[in-house]
C-alpha positions, 0 to 999 in steps of 0.5 A: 460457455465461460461467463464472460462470452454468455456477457459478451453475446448478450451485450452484442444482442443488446447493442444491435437490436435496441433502436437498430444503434449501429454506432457506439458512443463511449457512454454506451460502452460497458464498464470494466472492473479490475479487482486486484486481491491481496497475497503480500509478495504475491501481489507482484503477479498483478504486474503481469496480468496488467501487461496482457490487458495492455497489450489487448487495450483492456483499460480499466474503467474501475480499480479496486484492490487491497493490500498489495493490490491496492499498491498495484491498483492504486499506482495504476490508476494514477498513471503508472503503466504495467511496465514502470510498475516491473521496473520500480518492483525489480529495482527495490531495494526489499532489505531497506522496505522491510526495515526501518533504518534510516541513513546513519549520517541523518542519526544525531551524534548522540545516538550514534554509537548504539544506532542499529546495535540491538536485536530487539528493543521493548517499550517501558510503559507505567504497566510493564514492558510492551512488546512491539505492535509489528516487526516494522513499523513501516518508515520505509513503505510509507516514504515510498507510498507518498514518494510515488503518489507526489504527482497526485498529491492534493488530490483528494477524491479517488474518483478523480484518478486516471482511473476511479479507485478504490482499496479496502482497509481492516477496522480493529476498532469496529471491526469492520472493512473501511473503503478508502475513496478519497484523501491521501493516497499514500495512506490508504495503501500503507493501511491496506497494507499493514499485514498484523503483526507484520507492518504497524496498524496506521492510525486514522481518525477514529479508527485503527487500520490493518491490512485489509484481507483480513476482512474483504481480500476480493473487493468485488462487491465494492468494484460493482458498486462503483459502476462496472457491468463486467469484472476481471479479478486477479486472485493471488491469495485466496485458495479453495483448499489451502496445503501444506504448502500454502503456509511456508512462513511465519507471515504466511501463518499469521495472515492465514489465521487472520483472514479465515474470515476473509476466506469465506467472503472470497469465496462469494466474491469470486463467484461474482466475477465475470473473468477469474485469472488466479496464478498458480504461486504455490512455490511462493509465500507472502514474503517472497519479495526477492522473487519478484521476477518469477512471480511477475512472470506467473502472473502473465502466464496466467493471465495469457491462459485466459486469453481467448476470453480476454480477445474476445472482451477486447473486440467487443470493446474496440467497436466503442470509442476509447477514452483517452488516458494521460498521466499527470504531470511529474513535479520535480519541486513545490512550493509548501506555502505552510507546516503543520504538525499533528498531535503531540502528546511530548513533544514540542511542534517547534523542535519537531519543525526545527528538527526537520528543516523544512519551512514554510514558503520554500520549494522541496523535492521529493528528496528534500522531505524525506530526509526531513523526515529521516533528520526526525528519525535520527533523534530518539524522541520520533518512532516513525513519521509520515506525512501528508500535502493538501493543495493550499491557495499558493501550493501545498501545505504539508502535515507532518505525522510523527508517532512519538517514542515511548520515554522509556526503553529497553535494548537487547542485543547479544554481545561477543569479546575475549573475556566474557565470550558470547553473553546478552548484552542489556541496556536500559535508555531513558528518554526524558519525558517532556511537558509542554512547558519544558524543552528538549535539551 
């Protein structure tokens, strides 16, 4: 007998035999757990499996996800139906959210003309060259992470979600996983999310966050921790004897090395779960991304393939009452009542404000921060930049977090003309270094 139909016969004899109950309050109903397991683009079969809960009116009372699941667990649990999530995956643009391009009409005049021009460029610093700390630097997921979370923006505790939610992120500095239950959501799902070497690290606090299967892939402890008496997982990372064809990409390799330990956590975890949907994705790797159809479909094939556990799940569920579910109101504008700026190490906050735009005491779209944002980007002082809103007296107050560029660089590229045909093309830049007491130019 499946471990979930042993579950539903014993909570049956429990419902019916204590006190002779024959009606059911909501309170008295079994809480459900969905853990959604991290596997890059992989994570996209999570869409597929969340349509056949719906269509069996399986909510979740608790979410728990990392890396790309947390992005899937987390939009779900702020409102995003199975459905929104299909149609924001199959309408991406991957090109852009693996890149950090910016448009080049936001780019200063001055720069121009060697915008997007080398293939690599390395940090000059007092000890030596440095090379990247990821091939992105995530400008672009985290515009999207804050840009789909705007409606739940100020609200600070996850419990506080159309579903409590949680994600786990990977420590560098203490080595150890960090559960992200409250604060900006846009963050905690960029920093689940940051695959080593992949996506930058996303500095928080104290700590240096990466992506978080490198340390707890499964989160099934977390999810029982929360308070859910029955689990679901969804495991698209995770294999009990990985192949050849496991490891079809670099990303996959790295990802692979990394979360060796991670592999022996899931393995406790998954046998902690009541019902295990784990696709079979083996013609796909983490950076599938383009392939977002087929794996979405996988997804719901495998999750139809444990159908009759999950009718059975539902119909014991539909004697209880159900609690309702509405998703937070869509704002097109609010009102930033001040700006703030985050540590500075170069640069002036005024010219960061300046830069950008945006000023206090003003209503801003969503679209409007962005390219503030992307104004910042333009200039060669900002490598990146993020943001985060808090509910004010009158609105939100908007932090902007600039990471600010090394002041020295190297630039690379490979070079074509009728003289010296094919030949490396290389350029030293300079950025001027700034103490508070200078100006920018």
């Amino acid at each position: 007998m499946p471990r979930v139909f042993a579950i539903i016969a014993f909570l049956f004899l429990i419902a019916f035999t204590v006190g002779g109950q024959e009606v059911f309050t909501e309170s008295d109903r079994p809480k459900i757990g969905l853990v959604l397991s991290g596997g890059g683009a992989k994570g996209m079969a999570h869409i597929g499996v969340l349509k056949v809960l719906e269509e069996l009116d399986i909510r979740p009372d608790y979410i728990t996800g990392t890396s790309m699941g947390s992005i899937m667990g987390g939009l779900y649990a702020i409102g995003y139906s199975a459905y929104e999530l299909d149609s924001i995956v199959r309408l991406m643009d991957w090109n852009t959210m693996l890149s950090d391009r910016i448009p080049l009409s936001e780019v200063v005049p001055e720069e121009k003309h060697d915008y997007n021009r080398f293939l690599f460029q390395f940090d000059l610093t007092p000890t030596g060259p440095k090379l990247p700390s990821a091939v992105v630097e995530g400008q672009a997921i985290s515009e999207l992470m804050n840009y789909l979370t705007w409606h739940v923006a100020g609200v600070d505790d996850f419990d506080d979600f159309e579903i409590p939610f949680r994600c786990v992120a990977s420590d560098l500095i203490s080595g150890e996983p960090y559960v992200f239950k409250a604060g900006n959501l846009g963050t905690a799902m960029r920093a689940s999310m940051a695959i080593p070497s992949v996506f930058s690290p996303v500095r928080l606090d104290t700590m240096l966050l990466v992506d978080g299967g490198v340390l707890d892939n499964i989160p099934v402890a977390t999810c029982r921790e929360m308070g859910a008496d029955i689990i679901i997982t969804v495991n698209v990372g995770f294999r009990e004897k990985p192949s050849f064809d496991n490891f079809n990409s670099i990303g996959d390799i790295l990802m692979g090395s990394a979360m060796i330990r991670s592999n022996y956590e899931a393995k406790k975890s998954l046998e902690e779960t009541d019902i295990l949907i784990s696709p079979d994705l083996s013609g796909y790797s983490s950076a599938s991304f383009f392939d977002g159809d087929a794996i979405i479909e996988l997804g719901e094939i495998a999750a139809r393939e444990r159908f009759d556990e999950l009718a059975s799940l539902a119909d014991f569920l539909s004697l209880y009452p159900q609690r309702s579910m509405t998703k937070p109101e869509m704002l097109d504008k609010i009102y930033i009542e001040d700006v703030k700026v985050g540590e500075l190490k170069y640069l002036e906050r005024t010219f960061v404000l300046g830069k950008s735009g945006l000023e206090k005491g003003h209503y801003y779209t969503k679209e409007e921060i962005n390219n503030g944002l992307h104004r910042l980007m333009g200039t060669r002082y900002v490598q990146s930049i993020s943001y985060t809103l808090t509910k004010g007296e009158e609105g939100f107050v908007l932090t902007l977090l600039p990471k600010e560029a090394y002041r020295s660089k190297y630039n690379f590229s490979i070079q074509y003309d009728n003289i010296y045909k094919l030949a490396p093309f290389l350029m030293w830049l300079f950025v001027i270094s700034l103490s508070k007491d200078q100006k920018l130019p």
